[in-house]
N, C-alpha and C positions, 0 to 999 in steps of 0.2 A: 600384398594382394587384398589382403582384409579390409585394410585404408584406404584400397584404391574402388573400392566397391562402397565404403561407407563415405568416399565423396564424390560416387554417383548417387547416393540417395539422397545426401542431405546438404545443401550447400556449405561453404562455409561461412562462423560466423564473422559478419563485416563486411563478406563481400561482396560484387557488385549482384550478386543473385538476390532472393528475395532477402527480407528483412524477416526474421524472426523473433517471435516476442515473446519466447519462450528459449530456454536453455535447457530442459528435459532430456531432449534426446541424447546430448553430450551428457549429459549428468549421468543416463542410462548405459552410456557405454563403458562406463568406470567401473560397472560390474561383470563386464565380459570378461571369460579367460585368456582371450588374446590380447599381449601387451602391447602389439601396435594398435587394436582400438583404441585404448588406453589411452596412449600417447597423443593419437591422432585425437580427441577428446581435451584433453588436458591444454594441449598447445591452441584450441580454440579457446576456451574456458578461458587463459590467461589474456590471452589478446583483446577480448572482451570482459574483464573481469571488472570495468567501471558500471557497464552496465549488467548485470546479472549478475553481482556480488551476492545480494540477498538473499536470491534462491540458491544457491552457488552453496551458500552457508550452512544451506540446511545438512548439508551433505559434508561438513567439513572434515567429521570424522573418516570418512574413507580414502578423502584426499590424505588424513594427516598418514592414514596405516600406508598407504603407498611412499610415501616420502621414506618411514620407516622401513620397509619390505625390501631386504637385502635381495629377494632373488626378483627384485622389479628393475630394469634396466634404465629409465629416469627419474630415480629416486628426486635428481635436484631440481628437473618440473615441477613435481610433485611440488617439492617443499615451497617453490616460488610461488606457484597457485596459493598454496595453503596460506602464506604468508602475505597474500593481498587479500584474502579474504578474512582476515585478522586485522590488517590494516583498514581498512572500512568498518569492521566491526570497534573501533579504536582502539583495542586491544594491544598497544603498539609494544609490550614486554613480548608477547609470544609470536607477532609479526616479525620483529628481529630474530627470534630465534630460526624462525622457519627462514628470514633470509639469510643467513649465516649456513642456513643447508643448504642452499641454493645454491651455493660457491659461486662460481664464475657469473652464472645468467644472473646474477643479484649483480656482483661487481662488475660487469660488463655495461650493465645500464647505468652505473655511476658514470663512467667515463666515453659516454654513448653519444655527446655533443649534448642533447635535447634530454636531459633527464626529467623524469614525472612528479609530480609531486608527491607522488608515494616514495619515488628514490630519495627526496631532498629529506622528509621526513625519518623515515631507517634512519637514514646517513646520522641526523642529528642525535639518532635514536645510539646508534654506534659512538660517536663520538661521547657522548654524554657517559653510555656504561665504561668505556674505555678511560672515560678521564678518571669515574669512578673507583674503577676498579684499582688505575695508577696510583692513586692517593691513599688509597688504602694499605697498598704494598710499600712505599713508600714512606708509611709511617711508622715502619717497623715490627708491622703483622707478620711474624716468618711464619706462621701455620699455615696461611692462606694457597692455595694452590696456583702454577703462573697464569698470570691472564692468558684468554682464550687465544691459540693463535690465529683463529679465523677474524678475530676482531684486530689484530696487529697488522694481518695482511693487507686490511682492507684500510687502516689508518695509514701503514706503509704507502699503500697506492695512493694514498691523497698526496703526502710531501712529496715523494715522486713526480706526481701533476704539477703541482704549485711548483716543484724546480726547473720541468720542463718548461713551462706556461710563464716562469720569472717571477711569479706570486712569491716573491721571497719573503713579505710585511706578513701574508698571511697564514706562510709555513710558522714563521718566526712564533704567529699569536698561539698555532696548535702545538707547538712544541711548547711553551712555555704553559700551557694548560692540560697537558700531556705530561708532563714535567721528564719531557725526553733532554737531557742537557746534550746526550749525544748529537741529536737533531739541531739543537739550536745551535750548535760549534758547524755542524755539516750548513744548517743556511749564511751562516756568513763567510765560510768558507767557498761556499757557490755563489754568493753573492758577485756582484759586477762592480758594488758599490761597498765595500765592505764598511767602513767609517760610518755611511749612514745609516746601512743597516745595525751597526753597532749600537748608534744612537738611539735609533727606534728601538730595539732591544731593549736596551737599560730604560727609556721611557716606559717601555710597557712593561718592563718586571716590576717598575714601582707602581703602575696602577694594577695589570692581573693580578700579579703574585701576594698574598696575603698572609699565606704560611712562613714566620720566619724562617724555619730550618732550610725551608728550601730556595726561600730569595736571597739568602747568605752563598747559595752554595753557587745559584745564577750569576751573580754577583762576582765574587770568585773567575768563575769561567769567564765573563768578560773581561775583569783585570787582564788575564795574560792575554786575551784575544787582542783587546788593543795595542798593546804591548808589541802585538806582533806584526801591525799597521806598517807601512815602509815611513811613516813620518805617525810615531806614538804621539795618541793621543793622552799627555800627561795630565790636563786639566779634569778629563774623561776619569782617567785611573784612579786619581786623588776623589775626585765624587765617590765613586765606587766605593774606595776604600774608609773614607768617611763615613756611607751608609754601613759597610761591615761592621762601625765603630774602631776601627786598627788604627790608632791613634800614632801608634810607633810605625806603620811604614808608610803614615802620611809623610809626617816628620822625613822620615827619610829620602823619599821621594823629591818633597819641598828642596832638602839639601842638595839633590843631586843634581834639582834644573836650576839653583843656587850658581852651584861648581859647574856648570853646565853654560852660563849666562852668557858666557865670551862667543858661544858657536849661533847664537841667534834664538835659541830655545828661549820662550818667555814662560813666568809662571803662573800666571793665569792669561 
């Protein structure tokens, strides 16, 4: 009822009514005790939050205490607001936080056909602390607490897309800078093309990958991957095993397409 009276007074912003060149009024309703003004308030704010960020800002702290306020029924509004006007402010450490609160209305505009350039921006923002954080734990910090799982969920949803969509090269490049090895077995296992996505693989663990410990271990996993090809790739496996330095199961290998010569296997 409340909402249905505050848009009889006041258009909304954007639409085909008058053009407002001020944000005040919405700003004003965020201090009402009723939280469908609120809401109703908040969901224009956001929609227009390209143009009225600035004045928007002044006000950012009562946006953030709603985001916060466990008995506010759109706490993840709230934070989505809060978190574009951080992004304009470039602030883009506490615009991720606030979109990580935002759950879904954050991840729904990734995967929204037409994302913004404030979603491409997060995204990068997420992947970046995510690789961070991976490398960190990774390197044998066991004190560190798990990475966040709102930042898992939202990496999760990209390989997801990229398997659905067939972006298998590009799953591949965020697994491999992620340093998900599980991930990088799952893309070429869903590959269509598995050989070549193999190859692109081992191509690009020798240009991303830069940490020995963990391009050995990349390494490694493609060994048996190819392995598992319906026609092995032995010339592939021998590279591999050559970059691990395993001098002994090149040699062995060498022997086996050796003994092997009469069935039409060649050695390189």
């Amino acid at each position: 009822m409340a909402a249905a009276v505050a848009k009889g007074v006041m258009p909304t912003l954007g639409s085909a009514g008058p053009v407002l060149t001020s944000c005040r009024a919405m700003i004003a309703l965020l201090n009402e005790d009723d939280h469908t003004l609120k809401v109703f308030a908040l969901e224009n704010l956001d929609k227009q939050m390209d143009h009225y960020w600035a004045e928007v800002a002044d006000h950012i702290e009562t946006i953030e205490e709603l985001s916060e306020d466990s008995k506010f029924p759109n706490r993840e509004l709230a934070a989505m607001v809060a978190s574009k006007v951080h992004y304009h402010l470039e602030q883009y450490q506490e615009s991720l936080s606030y979109a990580l609160g935002a759950g879904s209305l954050f991840t729904g505009q990734i995967h929204s056909g037409k994302p913004s350039q404030y979603v491409f921006t997060i995204l990068a923002k997420v992947i970046d602390t995510y690789i961070k954080e991976r490398v960190e734990r990774s390197s044998g910090s066991s004190d560190l607490p798990p990475v966040d799982p709102r930042l898992e969920a939202i990496v999760e949803s990209m390989f997801n897309r990229c398997f659905e969509e067939g972006n298998i090269r590009q799953a591949i490049g965020i697994a491999l800078e992620t340093r998900r090895l599980d991930k990088l077995e799952e893309c070429i296992n869903t590959s269509s093309e598995r050989a070549a996505s193999l190859n692109y693989a081992l191509e690009a663990c020798q240009k991303l990958v830069t940490q020995r410990q963990f391009r050995n271990k990349v390494l490694k996993v493609l060994v048996e991957l190819y392995r598992t090809l319906e026609e092995p790739d032995c010339q592939a496996v021998c590279e591999c095993l050559m970059l691990l330095d395993d001098h002994a199961s090149v040699a062995s290998q060498i022997a086996d397409l050796v003994r092997a010569g009469g069935e039409g296997k060649e050695l390189m």
